[in-house]
MARDO-851570 format. One record per residue: x, y, z of N, C-alpha, C in turn; residue number from 0. Coordinates in steps of 0.1 Angstrom, whole numbers. Last residue first. Example, Ala and Ser with C-alpha at 12.3 -4.5 7.8 and 13.67 -1.06 7.14 Angstrom:
residues 2
{{128, -22, 71}, {137, -11, 71}, {129, 0, 79}, 1}
{{132, -57, 78}, {123, -45, 78}, {132, -33, 78}, 0}
end
This chain:
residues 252
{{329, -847, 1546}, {335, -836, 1557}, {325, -827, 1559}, 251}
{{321, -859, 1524}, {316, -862, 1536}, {324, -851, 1546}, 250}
{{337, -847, 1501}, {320, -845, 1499}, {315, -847, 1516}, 249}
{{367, -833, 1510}, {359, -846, 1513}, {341, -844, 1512}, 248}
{{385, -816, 1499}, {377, -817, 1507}, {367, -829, 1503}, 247}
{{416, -798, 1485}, {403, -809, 1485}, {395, -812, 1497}, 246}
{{439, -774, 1469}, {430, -779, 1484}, {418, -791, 1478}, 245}
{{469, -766, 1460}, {458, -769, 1454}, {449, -776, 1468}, 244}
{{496, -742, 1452}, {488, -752, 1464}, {474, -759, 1458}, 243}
{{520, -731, 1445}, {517, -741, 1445}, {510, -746, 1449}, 242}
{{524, -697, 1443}, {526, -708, 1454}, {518, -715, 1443}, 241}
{{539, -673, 1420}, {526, -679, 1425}, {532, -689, 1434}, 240}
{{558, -666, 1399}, {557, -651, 1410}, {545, -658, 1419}, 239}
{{564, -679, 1377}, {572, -673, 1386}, {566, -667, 1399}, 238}
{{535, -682, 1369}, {542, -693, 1375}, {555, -688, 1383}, 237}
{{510, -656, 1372}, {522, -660, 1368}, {531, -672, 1373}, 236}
{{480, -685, 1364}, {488, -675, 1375}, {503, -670, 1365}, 235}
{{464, -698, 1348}, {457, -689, 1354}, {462, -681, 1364}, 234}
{{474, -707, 1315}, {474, -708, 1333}, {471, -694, 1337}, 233}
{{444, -719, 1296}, {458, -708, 1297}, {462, -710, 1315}, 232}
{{427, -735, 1300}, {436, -742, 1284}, {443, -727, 1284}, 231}
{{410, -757, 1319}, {416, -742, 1320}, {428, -745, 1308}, 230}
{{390, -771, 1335}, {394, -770, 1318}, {398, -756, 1315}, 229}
{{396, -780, 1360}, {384, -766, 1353}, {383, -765, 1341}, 228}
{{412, -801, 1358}, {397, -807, 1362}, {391, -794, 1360}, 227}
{{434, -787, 1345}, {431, -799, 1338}, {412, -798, 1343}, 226}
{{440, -775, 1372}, {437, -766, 1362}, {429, -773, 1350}, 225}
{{450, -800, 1386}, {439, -789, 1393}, {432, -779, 1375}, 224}
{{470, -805, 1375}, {455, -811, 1377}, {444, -806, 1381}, 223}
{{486, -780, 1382}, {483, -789, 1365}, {473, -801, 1365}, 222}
{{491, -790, 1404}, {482, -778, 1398}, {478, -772, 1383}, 221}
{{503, -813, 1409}, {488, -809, 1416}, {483, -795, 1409}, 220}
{{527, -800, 1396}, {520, -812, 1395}, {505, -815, 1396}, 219}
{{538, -784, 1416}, {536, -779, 1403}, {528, -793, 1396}, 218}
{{529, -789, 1449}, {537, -788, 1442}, {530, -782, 1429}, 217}
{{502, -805, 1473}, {510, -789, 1471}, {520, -799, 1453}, 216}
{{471, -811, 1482}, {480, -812, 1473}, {492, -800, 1471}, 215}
{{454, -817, 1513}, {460, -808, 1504}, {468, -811, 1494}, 214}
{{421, -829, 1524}, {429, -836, 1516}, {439, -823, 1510}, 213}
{{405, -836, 1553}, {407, -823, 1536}, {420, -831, 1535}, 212}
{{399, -853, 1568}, {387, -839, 1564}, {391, -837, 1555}, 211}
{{411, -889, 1578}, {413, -868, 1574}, {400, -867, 1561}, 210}
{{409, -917, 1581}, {403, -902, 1592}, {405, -892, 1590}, 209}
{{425, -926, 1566}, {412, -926, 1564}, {406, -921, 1571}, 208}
{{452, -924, 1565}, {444, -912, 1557}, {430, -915, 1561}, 207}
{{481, -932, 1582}, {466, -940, 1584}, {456, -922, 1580}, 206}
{{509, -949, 1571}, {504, -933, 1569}, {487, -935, 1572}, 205}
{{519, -973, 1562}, {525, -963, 1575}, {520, -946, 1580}, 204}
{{504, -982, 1548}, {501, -987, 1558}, {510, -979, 1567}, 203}
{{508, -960, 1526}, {494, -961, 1531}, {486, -969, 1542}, 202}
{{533, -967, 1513}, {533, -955, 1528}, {519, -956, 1533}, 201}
{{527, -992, 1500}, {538, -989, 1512}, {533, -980, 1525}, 200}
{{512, -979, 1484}, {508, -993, 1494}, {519, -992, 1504}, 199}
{{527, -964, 1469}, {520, -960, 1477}, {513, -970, 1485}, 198}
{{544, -981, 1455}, {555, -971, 1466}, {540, -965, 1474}, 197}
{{528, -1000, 1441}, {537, -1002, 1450}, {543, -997, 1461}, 196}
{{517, -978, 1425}, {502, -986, 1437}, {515, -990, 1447}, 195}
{{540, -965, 1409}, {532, -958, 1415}, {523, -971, 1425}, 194}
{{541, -993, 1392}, {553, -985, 1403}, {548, -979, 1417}, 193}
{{524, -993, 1377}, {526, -1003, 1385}, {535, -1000, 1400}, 192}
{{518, -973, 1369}, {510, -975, 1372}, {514, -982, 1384}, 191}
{{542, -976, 1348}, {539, -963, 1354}, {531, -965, 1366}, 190}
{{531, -997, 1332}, {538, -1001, 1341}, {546, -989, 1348}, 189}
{{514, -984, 1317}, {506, -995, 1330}, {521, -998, 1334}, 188}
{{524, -970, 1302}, {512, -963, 1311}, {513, -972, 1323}, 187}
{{537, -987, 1287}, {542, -974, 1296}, {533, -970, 1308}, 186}
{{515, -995, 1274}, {525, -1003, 1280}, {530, -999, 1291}, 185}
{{503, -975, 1263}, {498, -980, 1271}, {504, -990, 1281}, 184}
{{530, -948, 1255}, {522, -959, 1254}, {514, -967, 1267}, 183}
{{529, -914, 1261}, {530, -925, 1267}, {526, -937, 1259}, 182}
{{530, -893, 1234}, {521, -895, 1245}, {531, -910, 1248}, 181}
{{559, -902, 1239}, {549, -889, 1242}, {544, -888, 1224}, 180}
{{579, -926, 1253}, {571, -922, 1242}, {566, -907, 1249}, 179}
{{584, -935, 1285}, {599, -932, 1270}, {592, -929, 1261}, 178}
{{581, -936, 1314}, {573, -930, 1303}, {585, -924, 1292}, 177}
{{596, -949, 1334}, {583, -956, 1324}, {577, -950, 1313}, 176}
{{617, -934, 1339}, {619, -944, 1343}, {610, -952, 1336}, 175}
{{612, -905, 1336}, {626, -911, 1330}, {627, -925, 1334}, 174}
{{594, -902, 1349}, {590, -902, 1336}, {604, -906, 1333}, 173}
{{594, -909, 1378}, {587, -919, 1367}, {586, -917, 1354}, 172}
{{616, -891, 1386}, {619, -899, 1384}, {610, -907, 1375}, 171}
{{596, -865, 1375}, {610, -866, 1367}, {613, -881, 1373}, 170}
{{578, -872, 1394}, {572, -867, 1384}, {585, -867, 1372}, 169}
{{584, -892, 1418}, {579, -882, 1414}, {578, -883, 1398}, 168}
{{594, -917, 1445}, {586, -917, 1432}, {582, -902, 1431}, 167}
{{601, -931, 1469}, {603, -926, 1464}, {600, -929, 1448}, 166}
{{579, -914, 1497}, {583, -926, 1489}, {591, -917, 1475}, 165}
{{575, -904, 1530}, {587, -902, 1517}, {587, -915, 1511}, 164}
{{552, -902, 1558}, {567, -911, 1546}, {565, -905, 1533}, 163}
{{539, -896, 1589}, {541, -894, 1574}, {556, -899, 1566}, 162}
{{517, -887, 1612}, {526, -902, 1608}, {529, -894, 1590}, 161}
{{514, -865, 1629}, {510, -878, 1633}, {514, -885, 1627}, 160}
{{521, -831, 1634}, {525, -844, 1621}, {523, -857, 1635}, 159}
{{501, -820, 1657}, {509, -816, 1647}, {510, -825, 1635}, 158}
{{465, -810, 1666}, {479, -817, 1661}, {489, -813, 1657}, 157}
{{446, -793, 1675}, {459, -785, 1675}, {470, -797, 1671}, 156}
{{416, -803, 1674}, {428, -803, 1693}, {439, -796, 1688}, 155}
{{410, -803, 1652}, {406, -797, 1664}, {413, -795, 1669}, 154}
{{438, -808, 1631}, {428, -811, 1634}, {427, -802, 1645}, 153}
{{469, -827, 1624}, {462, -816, 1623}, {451, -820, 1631}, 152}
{{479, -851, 1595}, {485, -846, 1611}, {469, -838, 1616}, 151}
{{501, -871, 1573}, {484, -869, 1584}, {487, -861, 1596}, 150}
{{516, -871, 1545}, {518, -865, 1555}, {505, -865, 1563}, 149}
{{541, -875, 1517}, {521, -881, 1522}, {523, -881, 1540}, 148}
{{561, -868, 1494}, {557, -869, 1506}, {541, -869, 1513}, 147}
{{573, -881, 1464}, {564, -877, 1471}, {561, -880, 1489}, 146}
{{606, -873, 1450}, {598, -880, 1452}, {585, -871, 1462}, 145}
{{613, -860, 1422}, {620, -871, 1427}, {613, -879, 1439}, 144}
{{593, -837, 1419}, {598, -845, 1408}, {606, -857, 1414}, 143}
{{564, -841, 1445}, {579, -836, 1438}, {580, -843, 1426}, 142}
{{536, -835, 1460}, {537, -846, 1445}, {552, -835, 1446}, 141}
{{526, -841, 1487}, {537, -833, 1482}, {543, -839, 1474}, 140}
{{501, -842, 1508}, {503, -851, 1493}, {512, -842, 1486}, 139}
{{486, -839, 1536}, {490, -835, 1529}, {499, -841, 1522}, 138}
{{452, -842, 1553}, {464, -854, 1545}, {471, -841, 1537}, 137}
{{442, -834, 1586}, {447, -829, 1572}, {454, -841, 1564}, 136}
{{411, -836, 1607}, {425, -839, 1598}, {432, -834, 1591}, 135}
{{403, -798, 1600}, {410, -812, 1600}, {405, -823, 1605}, 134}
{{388, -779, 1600}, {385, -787, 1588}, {397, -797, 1590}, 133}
{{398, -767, 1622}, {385, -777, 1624}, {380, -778, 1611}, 132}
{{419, -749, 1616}, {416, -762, 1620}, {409, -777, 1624}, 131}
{{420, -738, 1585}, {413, -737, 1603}, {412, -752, 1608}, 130}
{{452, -725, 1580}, {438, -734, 1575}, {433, -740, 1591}, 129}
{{479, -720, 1577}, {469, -710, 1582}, {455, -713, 1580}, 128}
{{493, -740, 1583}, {495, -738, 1591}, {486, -723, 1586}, 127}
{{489, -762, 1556}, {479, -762, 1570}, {479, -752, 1579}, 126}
{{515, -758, 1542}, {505, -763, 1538}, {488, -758, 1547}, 125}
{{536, -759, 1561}, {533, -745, 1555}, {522, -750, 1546}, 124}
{{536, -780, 1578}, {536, -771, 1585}, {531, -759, 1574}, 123}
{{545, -801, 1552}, {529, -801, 1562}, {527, -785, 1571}, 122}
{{568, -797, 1548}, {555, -791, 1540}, {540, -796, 1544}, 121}
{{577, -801, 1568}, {583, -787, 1564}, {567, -784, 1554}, 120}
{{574, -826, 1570}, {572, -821, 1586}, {569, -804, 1580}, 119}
{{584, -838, 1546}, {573, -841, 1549}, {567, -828, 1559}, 118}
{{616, -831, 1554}, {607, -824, 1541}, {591, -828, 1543}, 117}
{{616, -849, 1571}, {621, -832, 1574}, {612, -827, 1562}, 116}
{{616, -875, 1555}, {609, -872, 1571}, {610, -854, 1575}, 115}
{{637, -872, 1543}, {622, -875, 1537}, {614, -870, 1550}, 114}
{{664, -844, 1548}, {652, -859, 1552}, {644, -863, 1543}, 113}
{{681, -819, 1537}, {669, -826, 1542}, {665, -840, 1544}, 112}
{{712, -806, 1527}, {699, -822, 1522}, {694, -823, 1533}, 111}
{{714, -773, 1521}, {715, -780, 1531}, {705, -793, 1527}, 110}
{{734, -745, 1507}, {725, -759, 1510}, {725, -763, 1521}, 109}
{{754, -717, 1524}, {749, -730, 1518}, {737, -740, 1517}, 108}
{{766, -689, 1537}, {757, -696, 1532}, {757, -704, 1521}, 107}
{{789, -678, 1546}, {788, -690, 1551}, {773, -697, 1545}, 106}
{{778, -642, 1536}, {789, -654, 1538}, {781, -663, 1546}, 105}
{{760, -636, 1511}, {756, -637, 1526}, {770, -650, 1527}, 104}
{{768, -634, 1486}, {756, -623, 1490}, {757, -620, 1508}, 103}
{{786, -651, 1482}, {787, -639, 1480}, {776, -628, 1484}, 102}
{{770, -675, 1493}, {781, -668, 1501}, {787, -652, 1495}, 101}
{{759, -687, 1468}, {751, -677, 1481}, {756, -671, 1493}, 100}
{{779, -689, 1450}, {770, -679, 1447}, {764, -676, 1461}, 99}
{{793, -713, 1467}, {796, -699, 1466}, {792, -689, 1460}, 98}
{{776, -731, 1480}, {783, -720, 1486}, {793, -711, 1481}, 97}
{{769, -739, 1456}, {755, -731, 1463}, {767, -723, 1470}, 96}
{{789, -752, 1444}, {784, -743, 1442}, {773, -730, 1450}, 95}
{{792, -773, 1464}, {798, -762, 1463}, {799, -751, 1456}, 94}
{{768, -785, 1467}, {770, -778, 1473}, {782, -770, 1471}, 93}
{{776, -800, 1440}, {765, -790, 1441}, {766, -780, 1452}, 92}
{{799, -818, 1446}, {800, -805, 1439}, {790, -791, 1438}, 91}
{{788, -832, 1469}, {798, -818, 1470}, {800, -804, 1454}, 90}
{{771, -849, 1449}, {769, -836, 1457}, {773, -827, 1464}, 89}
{{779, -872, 1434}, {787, -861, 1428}, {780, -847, 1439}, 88}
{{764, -892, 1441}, {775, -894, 1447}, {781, -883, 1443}, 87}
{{727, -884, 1453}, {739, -887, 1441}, {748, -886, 1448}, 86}
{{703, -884, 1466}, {707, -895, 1457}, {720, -900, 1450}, 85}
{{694, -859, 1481}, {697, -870, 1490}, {703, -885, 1479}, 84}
{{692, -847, 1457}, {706, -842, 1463}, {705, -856, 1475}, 83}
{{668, -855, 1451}, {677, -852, 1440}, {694, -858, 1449}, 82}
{{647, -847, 1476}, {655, -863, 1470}, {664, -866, 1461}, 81}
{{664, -812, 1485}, {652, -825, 1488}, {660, -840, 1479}, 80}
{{677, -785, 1502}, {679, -796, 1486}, {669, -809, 1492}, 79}
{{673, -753, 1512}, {670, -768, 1509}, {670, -776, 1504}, 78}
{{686, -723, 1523}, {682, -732, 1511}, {685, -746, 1515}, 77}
{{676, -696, 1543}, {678, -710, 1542}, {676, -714, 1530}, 76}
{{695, -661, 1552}, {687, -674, 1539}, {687, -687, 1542}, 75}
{{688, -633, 1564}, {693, -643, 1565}, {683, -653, 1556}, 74}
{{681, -607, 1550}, {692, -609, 1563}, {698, -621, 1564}, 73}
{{683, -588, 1525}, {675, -602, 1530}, {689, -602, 1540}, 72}
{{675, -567, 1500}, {683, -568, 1517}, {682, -575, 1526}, 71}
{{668, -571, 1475}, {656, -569, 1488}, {662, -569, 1499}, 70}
{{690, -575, 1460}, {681, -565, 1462}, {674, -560, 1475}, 69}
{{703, -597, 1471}, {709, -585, 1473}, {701, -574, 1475}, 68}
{{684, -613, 1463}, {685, -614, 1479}, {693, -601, 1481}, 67}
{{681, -614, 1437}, {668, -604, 1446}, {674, -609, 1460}, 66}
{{711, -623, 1434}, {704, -608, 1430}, {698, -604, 1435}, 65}
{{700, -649, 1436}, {713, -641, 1448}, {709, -627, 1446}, 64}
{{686, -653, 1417}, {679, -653, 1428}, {692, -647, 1441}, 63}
{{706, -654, 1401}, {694, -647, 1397}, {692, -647, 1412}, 62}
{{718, -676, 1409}, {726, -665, 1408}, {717, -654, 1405}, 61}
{{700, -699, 1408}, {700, -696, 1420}, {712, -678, 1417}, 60}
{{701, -702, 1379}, {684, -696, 1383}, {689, -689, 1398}, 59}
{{728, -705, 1375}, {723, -700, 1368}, {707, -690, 1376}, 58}
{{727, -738, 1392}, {735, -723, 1396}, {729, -709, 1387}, 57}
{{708, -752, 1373}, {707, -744, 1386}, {712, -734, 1393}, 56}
{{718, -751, 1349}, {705, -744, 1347}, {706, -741, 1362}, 55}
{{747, -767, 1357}, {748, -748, 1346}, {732, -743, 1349}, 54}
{{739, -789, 1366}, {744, -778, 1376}, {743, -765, 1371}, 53}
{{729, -798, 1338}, {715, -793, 1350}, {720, -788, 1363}, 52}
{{748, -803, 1330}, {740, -791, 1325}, {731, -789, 1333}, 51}
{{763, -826, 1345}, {769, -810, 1343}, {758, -803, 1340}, 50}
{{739, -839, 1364}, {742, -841, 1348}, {747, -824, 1353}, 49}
{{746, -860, 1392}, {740, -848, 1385}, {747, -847, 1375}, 48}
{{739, -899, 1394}, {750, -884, 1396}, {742, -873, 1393}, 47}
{{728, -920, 1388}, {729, -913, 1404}, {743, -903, 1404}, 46}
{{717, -926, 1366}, {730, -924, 1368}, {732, -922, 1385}, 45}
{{689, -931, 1369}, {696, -936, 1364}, {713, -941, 1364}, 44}
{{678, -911, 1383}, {671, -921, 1387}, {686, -935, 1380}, 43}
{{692, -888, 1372}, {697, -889, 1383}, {692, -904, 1387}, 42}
{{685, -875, 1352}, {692, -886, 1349}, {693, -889, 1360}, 41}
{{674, -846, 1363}, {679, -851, 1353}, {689, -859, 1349}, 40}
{{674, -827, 1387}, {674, -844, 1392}, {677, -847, 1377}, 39}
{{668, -803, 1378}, {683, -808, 1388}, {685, -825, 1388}, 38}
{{652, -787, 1362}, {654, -800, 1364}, {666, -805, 1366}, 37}
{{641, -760, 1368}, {657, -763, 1364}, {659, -779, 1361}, 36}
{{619, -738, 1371}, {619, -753, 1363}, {633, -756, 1363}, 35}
{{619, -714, 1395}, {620, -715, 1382}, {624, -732, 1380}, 34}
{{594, -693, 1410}, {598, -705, 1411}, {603, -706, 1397}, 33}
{{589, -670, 1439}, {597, -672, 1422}, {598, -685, 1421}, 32}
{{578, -643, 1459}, {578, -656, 1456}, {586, -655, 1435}, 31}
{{585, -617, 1479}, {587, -617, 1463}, {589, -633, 1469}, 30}
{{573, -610, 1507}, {578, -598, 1497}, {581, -606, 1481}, 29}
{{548, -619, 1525}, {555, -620, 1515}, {559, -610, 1507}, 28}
{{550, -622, 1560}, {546, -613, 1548}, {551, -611, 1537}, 27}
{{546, -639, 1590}, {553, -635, 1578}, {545, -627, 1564}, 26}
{{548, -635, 1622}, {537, -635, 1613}, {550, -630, 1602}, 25}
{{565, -638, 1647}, {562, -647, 1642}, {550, -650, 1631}, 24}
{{570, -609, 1648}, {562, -614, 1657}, {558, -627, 1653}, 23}
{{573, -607, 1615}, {573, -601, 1626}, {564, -604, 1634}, 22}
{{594, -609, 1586}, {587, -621, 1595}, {589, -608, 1607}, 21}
{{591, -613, 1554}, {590, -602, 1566}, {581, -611, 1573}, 20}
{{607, -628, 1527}, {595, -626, 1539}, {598, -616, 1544}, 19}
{{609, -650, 1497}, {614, -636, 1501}, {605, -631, 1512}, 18}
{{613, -681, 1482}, {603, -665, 1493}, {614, -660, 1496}, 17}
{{620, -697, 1450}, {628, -687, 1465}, {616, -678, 1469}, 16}
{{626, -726, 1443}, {615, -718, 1446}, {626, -710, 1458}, 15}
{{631, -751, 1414}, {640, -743, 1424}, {632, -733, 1427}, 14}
{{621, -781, 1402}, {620, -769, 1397}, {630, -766, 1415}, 13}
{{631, -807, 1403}, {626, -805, 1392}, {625, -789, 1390}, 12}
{{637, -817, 1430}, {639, -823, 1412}, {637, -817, 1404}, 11}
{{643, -784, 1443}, {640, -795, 1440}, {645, -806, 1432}, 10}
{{650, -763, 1470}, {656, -769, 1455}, {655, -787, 1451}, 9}
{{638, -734, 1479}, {639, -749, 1485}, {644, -758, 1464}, 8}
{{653, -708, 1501}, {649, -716, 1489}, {649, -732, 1488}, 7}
{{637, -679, 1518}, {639, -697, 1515}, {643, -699, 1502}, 6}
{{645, -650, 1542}, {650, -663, 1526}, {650, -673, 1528}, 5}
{{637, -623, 1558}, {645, -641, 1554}, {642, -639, 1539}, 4}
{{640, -597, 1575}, {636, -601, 1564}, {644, -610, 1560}, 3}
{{619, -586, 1602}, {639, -592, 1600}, {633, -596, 1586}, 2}
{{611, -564, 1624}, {608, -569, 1616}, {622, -575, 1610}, 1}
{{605, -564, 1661}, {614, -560, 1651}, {612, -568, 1638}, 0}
end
């Protein structure tokens, strides 16, 4: 019997809803969306959420209640990542989620994840239709608040073998080292500095040197990705595309 879900996962920085048909444990995308809200704004700083960046989210997620109405979506998970694991003002957020996404579908709400949950979540949808004998896998889940570095996979059918949550993304470092645009050099290098610190960390709790393919997920990685073609239009609709960018090891 076919049942038709809902994810949304709510980031630092942007907010993503699938829309599926899940049958027989095979899913089929009815409508991806990702919209920029930067939720985490100030957050590194203040450890609260900034009123306006509750108005951009509720706002994107009330849109997105719509296509849950639309598409007759049965059941919804939404997921708040390192934003919401940070601030002392998160009832409020939650209480909003529950009640735009309670009008569509009673009792539904957020829910704060892990470092360790969000790692496990985006290793699984990263890998999980990639053959396996291009593993190892490293999976590198550049966020705005922070990144998750994940080893698992391979021949034999691994699952997650070691992975950490540092905290460092793309809205925390830039509200934290990068106060010019363009950056100064100053900036730059003490950007730099942060960044070797929080990844020295996970690189002794995370052993990379035995993975085949290297995956990059988020909006970050794919603005590098597009940078290294010299691609000077994007090459997808941003609302309506996944996030994934793949690497492979010359030696694999």
């Amino acid at each position: 019997m076919v049942s038709r879900l809902a994810a949304i996962d709510c980031g630092t920085n942007s907010i993503r809803l699938l829309i599926a048909d899940a049958d027989d444990g095979k899913l089929r995308d009815v409508h991806r969306e990702t919209r920029i809200v930067r939720l985490g704004q100030g957050v590194d700083a203040t450890g609260q959420f900034a009123s306006d960046a509750l108005d951009r989210t509720r706002a994107a997620l009330a849109d997105y209640a719509t296509l849950l109405r639309t598409h007759s979506v049965e059941r919804v998970r939404m997921v708040a990542t390192s934003a919401a694991r940070d601030v002392a003002n998160r009832d409020v957020f939650f209480a909003m989620t529950a009640d735009v996404l309670g009008a569509v579908l009673p009792g539904a709400v957020a829910e704060v994840i892990t470092g360790a949950a969000e790692a496990e979540l985006s290793f699984r949808g990263a890998v999980g239709e990639l053959d396996s004998a291009r593993g190892p896998f490293v999976v590198v889940d550049l966020g705005g608040g922070s990144t998750e570095i994940v080893v698992g996979g391979g021949p034999s059918g691994d699952g997650v073998v070691a992975s950490h949550s540092a905290d460092i993304g793309c809205v925390r470092l830039t509200e934290r080292c990068l106060h010019s645009d363009p950056p100064t050099p100053r900036e730059v290098t003490a950007a730099r500095r942060v960044v070797r610190e929080r990844l020295d960390v996970a690189l002794r709790v995370v052993p990379v040197e035995g993975a085949r393919t290297w995956v990059g997920l988020a909006g970050t990685m794919t603005t590098l990705s597009a940078l290294a073609h010299n691609m000077t239009t994007r090459p997808f609709t941003f609302r309506a595309s996944p996030a994934t960018t793949y690497w492979r090891f010359a030696s694999g």
